[in-house]
C-alpha positions as CSV (number, residue, x, y, z in Angstrom):
1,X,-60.4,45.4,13.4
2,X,-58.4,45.7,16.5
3,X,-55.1,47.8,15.8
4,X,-53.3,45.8,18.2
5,X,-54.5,42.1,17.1
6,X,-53.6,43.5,13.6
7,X,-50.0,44.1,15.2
8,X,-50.3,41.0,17.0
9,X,-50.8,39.1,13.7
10,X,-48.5,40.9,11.6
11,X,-45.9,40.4,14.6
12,X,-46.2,36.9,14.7
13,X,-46.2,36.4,10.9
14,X,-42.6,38.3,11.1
15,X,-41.4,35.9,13.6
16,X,-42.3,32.7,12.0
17,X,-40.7,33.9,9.3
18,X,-37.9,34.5,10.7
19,X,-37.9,31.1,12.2
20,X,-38.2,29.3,9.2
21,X,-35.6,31.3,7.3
22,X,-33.2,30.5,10.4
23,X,-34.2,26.9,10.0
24,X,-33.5,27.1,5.9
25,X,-30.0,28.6,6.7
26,X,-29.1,26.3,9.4
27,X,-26.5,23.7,7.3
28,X,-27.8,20.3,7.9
29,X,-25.2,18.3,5.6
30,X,-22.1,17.1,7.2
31,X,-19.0,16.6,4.3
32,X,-17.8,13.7,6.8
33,X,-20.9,11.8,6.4
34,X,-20.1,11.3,2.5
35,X,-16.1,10.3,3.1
36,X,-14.6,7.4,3.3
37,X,-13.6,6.5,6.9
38,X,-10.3,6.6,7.8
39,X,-8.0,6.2,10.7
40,X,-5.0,9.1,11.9
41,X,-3.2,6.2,13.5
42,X,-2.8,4.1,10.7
43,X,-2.6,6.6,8.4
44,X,0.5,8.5,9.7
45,X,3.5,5.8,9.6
46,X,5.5,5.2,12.6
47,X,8.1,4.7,10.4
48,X,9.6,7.6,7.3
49,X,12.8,8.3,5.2
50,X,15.0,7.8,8.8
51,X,12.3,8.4,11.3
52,X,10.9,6.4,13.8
53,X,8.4,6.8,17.1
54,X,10.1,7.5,19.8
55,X,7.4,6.9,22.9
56,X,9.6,8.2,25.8
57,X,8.7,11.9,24.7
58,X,5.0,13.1,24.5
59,X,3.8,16.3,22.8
60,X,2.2,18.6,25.4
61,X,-0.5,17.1,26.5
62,X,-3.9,18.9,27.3
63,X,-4.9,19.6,31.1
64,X,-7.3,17.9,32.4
65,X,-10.2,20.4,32.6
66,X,-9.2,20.8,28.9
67,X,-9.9,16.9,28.0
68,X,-13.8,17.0,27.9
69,X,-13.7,19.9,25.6
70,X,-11.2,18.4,23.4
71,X,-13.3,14.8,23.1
72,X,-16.6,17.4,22.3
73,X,-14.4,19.1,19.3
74,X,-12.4,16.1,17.4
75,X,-13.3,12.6,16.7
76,X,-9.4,11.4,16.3
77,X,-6.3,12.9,17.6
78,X,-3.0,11.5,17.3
79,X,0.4,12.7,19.5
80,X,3.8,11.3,18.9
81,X,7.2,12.2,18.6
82,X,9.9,11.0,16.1
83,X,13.4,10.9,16.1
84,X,16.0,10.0,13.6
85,X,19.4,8.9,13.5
86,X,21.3,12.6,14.3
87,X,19.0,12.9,17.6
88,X,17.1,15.3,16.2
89,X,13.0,15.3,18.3
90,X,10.3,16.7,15.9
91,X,6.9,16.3,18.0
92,X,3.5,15.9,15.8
93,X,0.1,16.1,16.8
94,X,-2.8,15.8,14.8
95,X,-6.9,16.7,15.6
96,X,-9.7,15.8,13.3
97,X,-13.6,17.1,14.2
98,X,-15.9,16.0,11.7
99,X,-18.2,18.9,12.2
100,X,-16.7,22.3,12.2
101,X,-20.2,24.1,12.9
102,X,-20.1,27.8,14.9
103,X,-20.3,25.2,18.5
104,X,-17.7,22.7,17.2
105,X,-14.2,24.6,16.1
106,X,-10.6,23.9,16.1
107,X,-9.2,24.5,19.9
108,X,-6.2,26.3,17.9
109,X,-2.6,26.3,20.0
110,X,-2.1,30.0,20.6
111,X,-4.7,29.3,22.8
112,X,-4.1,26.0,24.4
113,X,-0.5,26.4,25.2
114,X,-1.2,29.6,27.6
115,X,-3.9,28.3,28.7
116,X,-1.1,25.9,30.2
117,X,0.7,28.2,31.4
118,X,3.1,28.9,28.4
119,X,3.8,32.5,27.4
120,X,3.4,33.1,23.2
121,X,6.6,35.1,22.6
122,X,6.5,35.1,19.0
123,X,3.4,34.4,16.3
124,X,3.0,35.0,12.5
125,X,1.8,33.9,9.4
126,X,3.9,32.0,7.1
127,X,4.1,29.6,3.8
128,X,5.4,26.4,4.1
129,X,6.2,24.7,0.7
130,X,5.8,21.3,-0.1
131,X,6.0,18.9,-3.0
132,X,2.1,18.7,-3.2
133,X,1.6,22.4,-2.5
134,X,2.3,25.4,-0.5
135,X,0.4,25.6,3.2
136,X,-0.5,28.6,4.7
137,X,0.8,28.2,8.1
138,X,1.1,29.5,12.0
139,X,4.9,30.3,13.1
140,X,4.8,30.1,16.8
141,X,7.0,30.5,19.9
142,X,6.1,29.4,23.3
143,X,8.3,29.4,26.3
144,X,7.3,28.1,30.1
145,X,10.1,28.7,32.1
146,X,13.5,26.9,30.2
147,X,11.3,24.9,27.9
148,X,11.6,26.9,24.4
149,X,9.5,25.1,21.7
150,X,8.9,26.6,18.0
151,X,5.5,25.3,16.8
152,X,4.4,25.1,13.3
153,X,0.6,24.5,12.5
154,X,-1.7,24.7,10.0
155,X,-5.5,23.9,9.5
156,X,-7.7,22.6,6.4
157,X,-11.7,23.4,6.8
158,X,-13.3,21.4,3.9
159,X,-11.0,20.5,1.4
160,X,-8.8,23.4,2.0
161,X,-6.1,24.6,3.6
162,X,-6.7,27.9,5.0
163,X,-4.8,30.4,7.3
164,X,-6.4,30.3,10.7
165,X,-8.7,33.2,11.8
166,X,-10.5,35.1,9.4
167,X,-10.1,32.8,6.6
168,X,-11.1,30.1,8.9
169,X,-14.0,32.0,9.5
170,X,-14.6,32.7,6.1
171,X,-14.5,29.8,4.7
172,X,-17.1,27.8,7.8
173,X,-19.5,30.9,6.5
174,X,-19.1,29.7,2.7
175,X,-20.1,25.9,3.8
176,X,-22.9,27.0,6.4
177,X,-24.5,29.1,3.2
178,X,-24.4,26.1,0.7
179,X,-26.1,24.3,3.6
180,X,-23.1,21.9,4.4
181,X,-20.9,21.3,7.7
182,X,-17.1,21.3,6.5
183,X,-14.7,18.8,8.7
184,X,-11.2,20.3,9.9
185,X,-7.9,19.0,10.5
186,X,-5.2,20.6,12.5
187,X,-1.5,19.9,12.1
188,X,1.2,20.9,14.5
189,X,4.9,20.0,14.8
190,X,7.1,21.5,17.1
191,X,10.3,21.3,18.2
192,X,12.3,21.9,21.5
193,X,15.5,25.0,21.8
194,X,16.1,28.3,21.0
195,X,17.6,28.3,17.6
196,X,13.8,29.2,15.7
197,X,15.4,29.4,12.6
198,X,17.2,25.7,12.3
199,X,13.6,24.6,14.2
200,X,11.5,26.0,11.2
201,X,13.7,24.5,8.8
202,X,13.7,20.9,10.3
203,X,10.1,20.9,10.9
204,X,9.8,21.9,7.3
205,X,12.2,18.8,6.2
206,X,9.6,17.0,8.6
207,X,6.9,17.8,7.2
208,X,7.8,16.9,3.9
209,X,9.5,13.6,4.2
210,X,6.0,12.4,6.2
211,X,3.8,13.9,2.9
212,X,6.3,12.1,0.8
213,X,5.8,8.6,2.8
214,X,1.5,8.8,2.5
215,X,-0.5,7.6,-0.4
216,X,-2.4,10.4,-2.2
217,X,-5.6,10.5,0.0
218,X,-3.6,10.5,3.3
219,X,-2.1,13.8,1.6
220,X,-5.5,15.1,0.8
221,X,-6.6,14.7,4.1
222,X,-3.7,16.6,5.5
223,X,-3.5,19.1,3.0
224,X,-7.0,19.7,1.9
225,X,-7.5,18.1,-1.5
226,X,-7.8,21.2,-2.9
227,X,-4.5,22.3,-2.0
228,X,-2.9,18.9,-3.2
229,X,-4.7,19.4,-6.6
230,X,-3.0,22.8,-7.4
């Protein structure tokens, strides 16, 4: 027999091989398909232990070029800003994809903020502790010319919160090999002036009081369940 039709066969044995190994591994199963619809703007309150909406301030808001990209990546977003009764502004904005694949991935704010412009004067990792769990979470300063805004964020893959980067990574990998598709959140509060410190701490009195005024699955969804379980 022909060497080279042997190597031909043998070659093309290999490669459908590979392709149906590819196909085996390829996850197929999204989590959201098995959950319970829900909603981010009625499940946030507008209303919380002294907060309420206040619509003449708007998170930063994503450029236009960026607004395509952002519909392709979440299903729901939600942007407000609350105020309470001292004058204090905490600004929250939450994104939800339902498919958290290697295309589809959290547009994460070190990178959105410069890429409007802001400079990213300060980042690092951080724990934020909460009555239903402590959150691995992003510290963040960002500054574009006087406008000084300390950022907290954190982001759940599954039903976890993890600490973005390789853990985000890590744990899209884990889900991809059981042949599932997690969903992610991302939460971000931030807060305009230059006093990081007393920023941090309200956005941490924030955070809580809004956990604190959501039923358990609105929690869950927020937190990851498994965070809120233990």
């Amino acid at each position: 027999m022909n060497r080279r039709f042997v190597a031909s066969v043998v070659l093309g044995l290999a490669m459908a091989g590979t392709t149906a190994l590819t196909a085996a591994l390829t996850p197929k199963q999204k989590i959201a398909d098995a959950q319970a619809n829900f909603s981010l703007d009625t499940m946030i309150p507008t209303r919380f232990a002294g907060w309420t909406v206040d619509a003449s301030v708007v998170p930063l808001a994503p450029e236009p070029s960026q607004k395509e990209m952002i519909a392709a990546l979440y299903d729901q977003t939600l942007s407000r800003t609350y105020v309470n009764a001292q004058g204090q502004r905490v600004m929250l904005s939450i994104a939800y994809g339902g498919d958290q694949s290697k295309q589809l991935q959290l547009h994460l704010p070190e990178v959105c903020y410069v890429a409007q412009g802001f400079d990213m004067l300060k980042d690092r990792t951080d724990q934020l502790a909460t009555g239903y769990g402590t959150v691995p979470v992003k510290r963040l300063v960002a500054r574009q010319n006087t406008r000084n805004e300390p950022i907290t964020y954190w982001v759940t893959i599954g039903d976890k919160a993890v600490m973005s980067g390789v853990e985000q990574k890590m744990s899209r990998l884990m889900y991809g090999l059981s042949g599932r598709i997690p969903d992610g959140m991302l939460v971000r509060v931030s807060t305009l002036g230059t006093d990081e410190a007393g920023a941090y701490a309200l956005q941490d009195r924030f955070v809580n009081e809004m956990l604190g005024a959501l039923d358990k699955n609105g929690r869950a969804r927020l937190l990851g369940a498994a965070t809120t379980h233990g």
